[in-house]
Structures are given as C-alpha cells and as structure tokens.
Backbone bond lengths (Angstrom), bond angles and torsions (degrees), N, CA, C in turn:
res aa  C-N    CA-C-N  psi(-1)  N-CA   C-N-CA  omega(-1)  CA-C   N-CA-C  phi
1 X - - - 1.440 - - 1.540 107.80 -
2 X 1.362 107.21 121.00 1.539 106.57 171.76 1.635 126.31 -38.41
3 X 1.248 130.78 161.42 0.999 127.32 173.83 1.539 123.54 -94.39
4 X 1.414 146.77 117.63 1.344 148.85 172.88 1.358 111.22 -40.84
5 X 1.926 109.03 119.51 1.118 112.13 -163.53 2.002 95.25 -72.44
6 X 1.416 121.97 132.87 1.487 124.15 175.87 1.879 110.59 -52.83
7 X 1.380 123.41 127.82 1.588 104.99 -173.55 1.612 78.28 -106.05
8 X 1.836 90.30 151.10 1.588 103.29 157.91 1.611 117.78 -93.43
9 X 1.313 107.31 141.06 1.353 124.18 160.63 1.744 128.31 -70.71
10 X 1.389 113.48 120.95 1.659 102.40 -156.70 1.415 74.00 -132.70
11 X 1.253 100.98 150.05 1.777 123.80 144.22 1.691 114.67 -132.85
12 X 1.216 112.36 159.67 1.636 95.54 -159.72 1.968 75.67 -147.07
13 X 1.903 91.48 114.68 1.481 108.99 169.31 1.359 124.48 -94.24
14 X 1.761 101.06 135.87 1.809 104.08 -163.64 1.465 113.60 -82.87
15 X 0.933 120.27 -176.53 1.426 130.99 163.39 1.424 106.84 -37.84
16 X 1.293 148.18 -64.11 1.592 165.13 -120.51 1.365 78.23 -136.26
17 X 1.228 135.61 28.14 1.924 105.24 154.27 1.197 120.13 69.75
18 X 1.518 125.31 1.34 1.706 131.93 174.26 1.478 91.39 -99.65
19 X 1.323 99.57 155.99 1.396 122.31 163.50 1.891 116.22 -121.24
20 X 1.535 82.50 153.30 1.619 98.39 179.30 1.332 92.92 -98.99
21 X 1.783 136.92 145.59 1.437 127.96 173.98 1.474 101.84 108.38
22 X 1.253 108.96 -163.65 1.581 121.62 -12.01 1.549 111.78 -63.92
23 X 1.877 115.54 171.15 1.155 117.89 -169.95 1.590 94.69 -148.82
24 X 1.599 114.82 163.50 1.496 109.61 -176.55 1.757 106.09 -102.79
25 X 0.698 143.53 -168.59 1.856 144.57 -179.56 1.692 92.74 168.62
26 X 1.909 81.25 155.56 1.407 100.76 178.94 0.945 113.02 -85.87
27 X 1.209 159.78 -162.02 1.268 157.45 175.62 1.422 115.01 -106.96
28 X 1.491 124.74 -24.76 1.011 127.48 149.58 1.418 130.22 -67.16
29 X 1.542 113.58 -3.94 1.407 117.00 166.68 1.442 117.60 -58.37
30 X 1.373 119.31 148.92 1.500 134.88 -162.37 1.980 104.50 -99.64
31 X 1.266 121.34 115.64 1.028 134.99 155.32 1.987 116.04 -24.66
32 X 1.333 94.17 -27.87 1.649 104.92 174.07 1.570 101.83 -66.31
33 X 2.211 104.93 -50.94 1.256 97.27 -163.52 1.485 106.35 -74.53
34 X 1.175 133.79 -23.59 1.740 120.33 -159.47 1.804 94.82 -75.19
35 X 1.605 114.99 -14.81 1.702 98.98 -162.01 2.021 80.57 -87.73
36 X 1.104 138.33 -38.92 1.308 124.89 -178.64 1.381 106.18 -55.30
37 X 0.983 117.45 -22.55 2.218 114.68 -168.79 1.632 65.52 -102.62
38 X 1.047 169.33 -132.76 1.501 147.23 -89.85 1.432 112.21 -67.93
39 X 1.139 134.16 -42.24 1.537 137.14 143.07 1.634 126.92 -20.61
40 X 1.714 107.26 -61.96 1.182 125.43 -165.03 1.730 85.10 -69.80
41 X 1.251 128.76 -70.70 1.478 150.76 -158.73 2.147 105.92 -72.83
42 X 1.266 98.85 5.29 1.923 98.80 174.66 1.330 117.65 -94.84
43 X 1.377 100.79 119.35 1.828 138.12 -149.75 1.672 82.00 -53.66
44 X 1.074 133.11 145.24 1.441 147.40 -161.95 1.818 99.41 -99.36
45 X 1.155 140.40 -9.67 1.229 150.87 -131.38 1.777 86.15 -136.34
46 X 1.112 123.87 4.97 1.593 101.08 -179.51 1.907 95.84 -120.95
47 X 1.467 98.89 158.07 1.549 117.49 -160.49 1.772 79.86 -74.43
48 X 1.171 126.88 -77.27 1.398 122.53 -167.53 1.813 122.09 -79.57
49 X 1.066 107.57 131.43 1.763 119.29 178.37 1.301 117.45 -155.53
50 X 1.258 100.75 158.03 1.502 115.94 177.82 0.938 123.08 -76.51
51 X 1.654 144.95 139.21 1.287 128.39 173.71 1.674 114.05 -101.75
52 X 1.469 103.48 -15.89 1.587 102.93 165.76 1.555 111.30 -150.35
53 X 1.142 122.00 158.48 1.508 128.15 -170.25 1.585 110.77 -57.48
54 X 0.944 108.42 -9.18 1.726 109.15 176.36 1.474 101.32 -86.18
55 X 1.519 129.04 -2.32 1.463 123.86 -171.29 1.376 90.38 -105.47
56 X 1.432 139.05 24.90 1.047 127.52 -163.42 1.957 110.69 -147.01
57 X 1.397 102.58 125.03 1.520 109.67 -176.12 1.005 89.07 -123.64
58 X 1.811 96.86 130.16 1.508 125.33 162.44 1.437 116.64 -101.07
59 X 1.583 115.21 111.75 1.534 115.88 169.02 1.654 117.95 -86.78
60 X 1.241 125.69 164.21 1.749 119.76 -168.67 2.450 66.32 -169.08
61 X 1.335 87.12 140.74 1.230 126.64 160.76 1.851 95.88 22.99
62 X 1.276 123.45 47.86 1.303 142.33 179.69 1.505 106.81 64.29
63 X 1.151 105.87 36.00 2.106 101.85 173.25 0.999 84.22 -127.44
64 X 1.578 103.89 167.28 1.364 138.09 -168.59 1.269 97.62 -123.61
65 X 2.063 121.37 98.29 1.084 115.51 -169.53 1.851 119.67 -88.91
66 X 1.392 115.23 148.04 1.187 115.75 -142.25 1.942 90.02 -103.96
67 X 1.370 105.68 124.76 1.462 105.88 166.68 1.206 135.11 8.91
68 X 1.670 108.78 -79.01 1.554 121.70 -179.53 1.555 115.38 -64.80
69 X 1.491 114.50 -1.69 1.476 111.35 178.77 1.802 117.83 -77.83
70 X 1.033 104.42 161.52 1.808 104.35 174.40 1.128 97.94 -118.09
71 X 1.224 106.65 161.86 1.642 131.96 178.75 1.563 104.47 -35.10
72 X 1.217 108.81 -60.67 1.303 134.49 -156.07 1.449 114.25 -56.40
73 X 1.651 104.63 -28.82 1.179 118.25 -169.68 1.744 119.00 -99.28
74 X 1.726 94.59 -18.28 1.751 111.53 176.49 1.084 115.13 -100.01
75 X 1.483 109.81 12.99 1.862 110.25 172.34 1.127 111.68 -98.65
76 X 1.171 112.72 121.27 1.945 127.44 168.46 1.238 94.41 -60.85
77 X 1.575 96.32 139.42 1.700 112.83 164.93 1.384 114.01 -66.28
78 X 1.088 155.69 130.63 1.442 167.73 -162.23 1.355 114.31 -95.89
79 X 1.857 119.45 -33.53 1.145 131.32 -159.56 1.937 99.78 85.19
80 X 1.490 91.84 -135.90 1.296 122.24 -166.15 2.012 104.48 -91.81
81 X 1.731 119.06 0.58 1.279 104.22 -173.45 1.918 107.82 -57.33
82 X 0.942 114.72 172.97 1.665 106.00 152.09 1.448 110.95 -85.81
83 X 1.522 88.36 155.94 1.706 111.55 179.84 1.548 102.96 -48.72
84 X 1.315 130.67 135.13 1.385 133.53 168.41 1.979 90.25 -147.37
85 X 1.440 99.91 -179.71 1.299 131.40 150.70 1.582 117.87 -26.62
86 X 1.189 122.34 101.44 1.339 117.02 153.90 1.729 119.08 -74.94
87 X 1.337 122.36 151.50 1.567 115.43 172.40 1.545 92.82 -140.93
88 X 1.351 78.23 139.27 1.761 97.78 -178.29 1.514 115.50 -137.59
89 X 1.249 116.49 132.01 1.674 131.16 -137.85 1.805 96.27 -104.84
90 X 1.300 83.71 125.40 1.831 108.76 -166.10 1.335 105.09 -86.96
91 X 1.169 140.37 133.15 1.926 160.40 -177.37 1.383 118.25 -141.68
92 X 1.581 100.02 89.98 1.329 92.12 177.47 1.118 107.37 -108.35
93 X 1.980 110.87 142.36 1.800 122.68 -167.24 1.640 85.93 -141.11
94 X 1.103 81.71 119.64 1.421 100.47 165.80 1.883 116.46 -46.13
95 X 1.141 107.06 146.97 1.613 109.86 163.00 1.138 117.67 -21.27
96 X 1.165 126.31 165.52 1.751 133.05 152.68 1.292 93.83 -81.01
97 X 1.231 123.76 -80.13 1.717 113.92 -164.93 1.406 118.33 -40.62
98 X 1.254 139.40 -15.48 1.487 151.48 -167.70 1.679 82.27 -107.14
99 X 1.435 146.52 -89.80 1.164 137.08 -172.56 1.661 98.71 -23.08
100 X 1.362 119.07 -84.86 1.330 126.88 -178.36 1.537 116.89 -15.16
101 X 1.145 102.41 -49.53 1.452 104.23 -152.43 1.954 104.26 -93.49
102 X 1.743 119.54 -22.64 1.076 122.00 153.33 1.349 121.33 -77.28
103 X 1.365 131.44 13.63 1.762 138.02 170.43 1.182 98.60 -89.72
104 X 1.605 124.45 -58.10 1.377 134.93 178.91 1.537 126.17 -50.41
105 X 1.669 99.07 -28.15 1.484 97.68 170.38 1.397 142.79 -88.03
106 X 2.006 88.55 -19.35 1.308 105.10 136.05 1.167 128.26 -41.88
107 X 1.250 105.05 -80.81 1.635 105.08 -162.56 1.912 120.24 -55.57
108 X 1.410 101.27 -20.74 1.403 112.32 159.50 1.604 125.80 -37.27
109 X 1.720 81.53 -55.48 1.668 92.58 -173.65 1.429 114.69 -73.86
110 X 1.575 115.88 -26.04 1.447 123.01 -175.64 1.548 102.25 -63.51
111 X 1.462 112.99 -41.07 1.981 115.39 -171.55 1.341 99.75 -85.94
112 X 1.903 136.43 -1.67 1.002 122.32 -176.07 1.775 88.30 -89.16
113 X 1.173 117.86 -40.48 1.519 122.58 -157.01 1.758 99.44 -79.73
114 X 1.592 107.72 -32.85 1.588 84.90 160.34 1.553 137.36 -82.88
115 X 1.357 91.69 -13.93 1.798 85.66 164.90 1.105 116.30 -64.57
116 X 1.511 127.54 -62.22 1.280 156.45 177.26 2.129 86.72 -20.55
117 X 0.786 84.83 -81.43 1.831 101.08 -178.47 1.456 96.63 -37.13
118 X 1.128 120.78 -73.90 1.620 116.07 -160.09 1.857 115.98 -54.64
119 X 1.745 91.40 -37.63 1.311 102.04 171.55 1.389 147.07 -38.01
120 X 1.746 93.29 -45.47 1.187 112.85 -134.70 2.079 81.44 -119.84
121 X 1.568 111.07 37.47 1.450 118.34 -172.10 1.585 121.16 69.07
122 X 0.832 113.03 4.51 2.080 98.17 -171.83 1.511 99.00 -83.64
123 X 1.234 109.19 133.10 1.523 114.48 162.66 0.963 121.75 -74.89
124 X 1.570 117.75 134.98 1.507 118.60 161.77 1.168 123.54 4.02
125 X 1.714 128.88 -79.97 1.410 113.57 177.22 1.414 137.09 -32.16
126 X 1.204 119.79 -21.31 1.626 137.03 -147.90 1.379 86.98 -116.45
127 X 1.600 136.32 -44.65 1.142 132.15 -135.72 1.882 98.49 -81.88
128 X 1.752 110.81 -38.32 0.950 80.30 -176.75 1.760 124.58 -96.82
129 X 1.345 113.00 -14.49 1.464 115.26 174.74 1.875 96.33 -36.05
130 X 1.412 115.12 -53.95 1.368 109.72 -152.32 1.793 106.12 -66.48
131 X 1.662 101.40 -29.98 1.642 92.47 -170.92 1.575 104.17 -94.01
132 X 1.248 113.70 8.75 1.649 114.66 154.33 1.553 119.67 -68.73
133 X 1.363 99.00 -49.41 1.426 111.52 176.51 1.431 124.46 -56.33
134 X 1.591 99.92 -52.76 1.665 106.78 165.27 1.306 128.95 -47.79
135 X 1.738 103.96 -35.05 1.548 119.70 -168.41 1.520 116.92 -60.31
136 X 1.236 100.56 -50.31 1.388 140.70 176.15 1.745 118.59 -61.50
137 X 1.299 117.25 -47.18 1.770 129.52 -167.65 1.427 79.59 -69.24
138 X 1.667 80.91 137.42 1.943 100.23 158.90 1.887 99.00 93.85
139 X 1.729 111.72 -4.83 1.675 83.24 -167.20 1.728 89.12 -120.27
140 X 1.250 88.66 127.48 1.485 96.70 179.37 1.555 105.12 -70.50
141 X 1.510 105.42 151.31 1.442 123.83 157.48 1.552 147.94 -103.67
C-alpha cells in the first residue's frame, strides 16, 4: 500500500499581526498556488491588499520564497521538533506599473505647481523655497 503523501500546515501572517489559516498543502504545492489562496482568502476589512498574487511576497525563515518553489522545498528542516504550524510572513508591494504610474503623478503635480508659481509672478528666489515645501507636505517621517 502506498504511502500518504505528509501535508504541511501553513499560516501566513499579515502586516497587522492577523493571520489568514492555518491551511494544510501538499508539498508539492507551488508557492504561486498558496499566494492565489492568500489573495482569494484576504479579510476584506484591511486598508492595504493585493489585487493579484504578483502583489504579494512570501517570507519563510528570512527568504523571499520564489514562485516556482513547492512547499516541500521552502521548509526548513526542524531536526527532531514535532510537526506543528509553519507561519510565513505576508508583503504586500504593489505592482511596478501601479508604483510607476503613482511617481509620475507626482512628479506631474510638482511641474504643475512650478508653473503655477512662475506664472502667477514669483521670482526665482521665492519659487523654490515654496516648491520644497509643497514637495515635502503630507510625507511623513
């Protein structure tokens, strides 16, 4: 009689210290599939989320596990502990094209606010203290 493939136990912790899980997987499961079940399965009630599994980094024992990996292959050996719960630490970063495209709208507003300035009479001296100031308001430190 064949032998029962062993499933791992995952829970995958958010930003805010909640977890999604725990859940069981084969070990041949794909690091692609657990970020689609963390997507599909993200509590609707939080300010930040992913809208697709590519917005989403999974850490396990300080790596950043890479898509094509399986379970099987991102589990640290333990030794001799008993089987428990793995937790694996959730990072969600937005797209590049979505990063990209909110830099640009920045910088939009920075060449709208220096025309605006030059336009509207301020001399040079004045022009840039003020679009330092603008640049700057609103970004926390």
């Amino acid at each position: 009689m064949p032998e029962e493939e062993e499933l791992v136990e995952l829970k995958f912790r958010l930003y805010d210290g909640s977890d999604i899980g725990p859940f069981r997987y084969s070990p041949a499961s794909t690091v692609a599939m657990l970020k689609e079940r963390i997507v599909a399965d993200w509590p609707k009630d939080k300010k930040i989320a992913p809208k697709a599994a590519n917005d989403v980094k999974l850490i396990n024992a300080g790596k950043i596990l890479e898509n094509n990996k399986t379970v099987g292959q991102c589990r640290v050996p333990f030794g001799d502990l008993p089987k428990g719960v793995i937790t694996m630490h959730v990072v969600v970063q937005p797209s590049l094209a979505k990063a990209k495209a909110e830099k640009k709208l920045v910088n939009t507003n920075k060449e709208l606010d220096a025309h605006f300035l030059y336009s509207s009479g301020t001399s040079d001296s004045e022009v840039l203290p003020k679009l330092t100031s603008r640049s700057f308001a609103g970004q926390g430190g």
